[in-house]
C-alpha positions as CSV (number, residue, x, y, z in Angstrom):
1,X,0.5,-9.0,-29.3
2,X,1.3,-5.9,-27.4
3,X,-1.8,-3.9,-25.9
4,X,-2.0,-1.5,-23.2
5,X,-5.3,0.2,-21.6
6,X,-7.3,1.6,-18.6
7,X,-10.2,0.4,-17.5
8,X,-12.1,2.2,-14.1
9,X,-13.7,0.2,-11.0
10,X,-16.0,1.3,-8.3
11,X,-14.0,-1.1,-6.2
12,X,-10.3,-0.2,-5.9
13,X,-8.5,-2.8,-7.6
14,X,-10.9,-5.6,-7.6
15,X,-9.4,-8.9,-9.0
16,X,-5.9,-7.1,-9.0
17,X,-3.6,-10.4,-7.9
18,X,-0.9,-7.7,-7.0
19,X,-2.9,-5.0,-4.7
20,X,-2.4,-7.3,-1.3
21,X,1.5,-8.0,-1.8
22,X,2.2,-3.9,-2.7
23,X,-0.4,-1.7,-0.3
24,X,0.6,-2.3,3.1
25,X,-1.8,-1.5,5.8
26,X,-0.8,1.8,8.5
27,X,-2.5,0.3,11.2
28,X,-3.6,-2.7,12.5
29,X,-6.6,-3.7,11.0
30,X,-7.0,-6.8,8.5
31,X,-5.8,-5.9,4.9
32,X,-9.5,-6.0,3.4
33,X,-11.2,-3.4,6.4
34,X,-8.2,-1.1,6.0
35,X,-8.8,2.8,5.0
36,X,-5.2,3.6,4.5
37,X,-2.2,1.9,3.3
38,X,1.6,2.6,2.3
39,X,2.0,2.8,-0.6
40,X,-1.5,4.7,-0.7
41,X,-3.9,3.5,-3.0
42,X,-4.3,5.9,-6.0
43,X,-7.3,8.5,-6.2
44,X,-10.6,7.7,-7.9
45,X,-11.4,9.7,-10.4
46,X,-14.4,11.2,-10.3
47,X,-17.0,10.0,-12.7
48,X,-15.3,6.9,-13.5
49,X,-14.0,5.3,-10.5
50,X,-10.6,3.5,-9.7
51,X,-8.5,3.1,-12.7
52,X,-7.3,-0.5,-13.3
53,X,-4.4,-1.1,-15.5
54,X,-3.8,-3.3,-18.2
55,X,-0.8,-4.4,-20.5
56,X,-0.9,-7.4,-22.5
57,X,2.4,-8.8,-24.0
58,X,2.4,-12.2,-25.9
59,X,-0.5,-14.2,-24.8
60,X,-0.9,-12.8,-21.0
61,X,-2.6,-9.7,-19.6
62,X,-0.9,-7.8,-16.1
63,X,-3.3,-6.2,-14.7
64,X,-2.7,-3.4,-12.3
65,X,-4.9,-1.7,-9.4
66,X,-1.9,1.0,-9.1
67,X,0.9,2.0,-10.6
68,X,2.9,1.1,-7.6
69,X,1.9,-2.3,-8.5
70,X,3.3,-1.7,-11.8
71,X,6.5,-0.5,-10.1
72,X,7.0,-3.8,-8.4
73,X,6.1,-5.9,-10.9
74,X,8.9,-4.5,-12.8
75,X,11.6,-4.5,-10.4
76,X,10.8,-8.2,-9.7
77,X,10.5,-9.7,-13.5
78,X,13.4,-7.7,-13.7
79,X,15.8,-10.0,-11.7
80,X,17.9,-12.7,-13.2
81,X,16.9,-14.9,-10.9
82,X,12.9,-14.3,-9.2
83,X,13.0,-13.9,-5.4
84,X,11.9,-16.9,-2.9
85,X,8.3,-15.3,-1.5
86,X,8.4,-17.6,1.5
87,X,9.9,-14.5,3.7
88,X,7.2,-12.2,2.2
89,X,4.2,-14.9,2.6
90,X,5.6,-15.5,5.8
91,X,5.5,-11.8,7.3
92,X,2.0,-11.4,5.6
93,X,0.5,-14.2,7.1
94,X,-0.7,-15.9,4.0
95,X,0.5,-19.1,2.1
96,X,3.3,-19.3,-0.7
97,X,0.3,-20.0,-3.5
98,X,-1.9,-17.1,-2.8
99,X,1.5,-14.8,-4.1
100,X,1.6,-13.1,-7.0
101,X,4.4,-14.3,-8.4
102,X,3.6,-17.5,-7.8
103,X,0.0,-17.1,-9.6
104,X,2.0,-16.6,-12.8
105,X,1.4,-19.4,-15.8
106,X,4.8,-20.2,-16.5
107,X,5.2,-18.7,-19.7
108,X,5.8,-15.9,-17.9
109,X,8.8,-17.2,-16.1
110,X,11.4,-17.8,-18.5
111,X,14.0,-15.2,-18.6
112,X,13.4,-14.0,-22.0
113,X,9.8,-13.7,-21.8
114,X,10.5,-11.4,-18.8
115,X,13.3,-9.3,-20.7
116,X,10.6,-8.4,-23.2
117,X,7.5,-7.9,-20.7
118,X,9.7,-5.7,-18.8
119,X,10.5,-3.3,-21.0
120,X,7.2,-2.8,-22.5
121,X,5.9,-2.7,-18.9
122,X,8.7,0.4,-18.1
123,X,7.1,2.1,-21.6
124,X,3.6,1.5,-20.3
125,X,4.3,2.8,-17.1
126,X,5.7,6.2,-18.6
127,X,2.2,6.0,-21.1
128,X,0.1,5.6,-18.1
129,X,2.4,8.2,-15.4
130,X,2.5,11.1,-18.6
131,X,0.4,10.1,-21.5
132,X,-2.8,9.1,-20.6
133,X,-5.9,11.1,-19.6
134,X,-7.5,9.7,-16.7
């Protein structure tokens, strides 16, 4: 099953397993007492809150506190081969589990499951950036 939709948070991307790994602090405060961050988290819209993006393809739902998120998510399932996170886990402080990628069930992993999710993730993105009213 495909499925795509927006849901809004007062919390900016609560529950998001992506927001950490993406939105980088500017100064040099923890990540979770930070005000700003690169890329910058997105707007809240007033009246509803934070949007939080969804996408389900085939059994598992993404689900987005940005579209930067989205952005990386693709470039990563994307690749042939997924990327060792030690580096990234490394830099950040926190252990190889807590990653994103890592936090995937592993029918997520196989290339062909990605091939799919990735190009339904690019058309969601364009829904999301053009299409949808939010």
């Amino acid at each position: 099953m495909k499925q795509r939709w927006i849901e809004y948070s007062d919390l900016w991307a609560c529950g998001c397993p992506m927001t950490f790994w993406v939105h980088e602090p500017v100064d040099e405060r923890v990540w979770r007492d930070a005000e700003e961050f690169v890329p910058p988290k997105p707007p809240r819209v007033p009246g509803l809150g934070y949007p939080v993006y969804f996408v389900e393809f085939d059994g598992f739902v993404f689900k987005f506190g940005s579209l930067d998120e989205m952005n990386v998510c693709i470039d990563t399932l994307g690749q042939k081969n997924l990327p060792n996170v030690h580096q990234e886990c490394e830099e950040r402080g926190v252990g190889p589990v807590s990653h994103w990628l890592n936090r995937l069930p592993s029918q997520v992993l196989p290339w062909k499951y990605r091939e799919g999710a990735v190009k339904y993730l690019m058309e969601c993105r364009d829904y999301f950036q053009n299409d949808a009213k939010h």
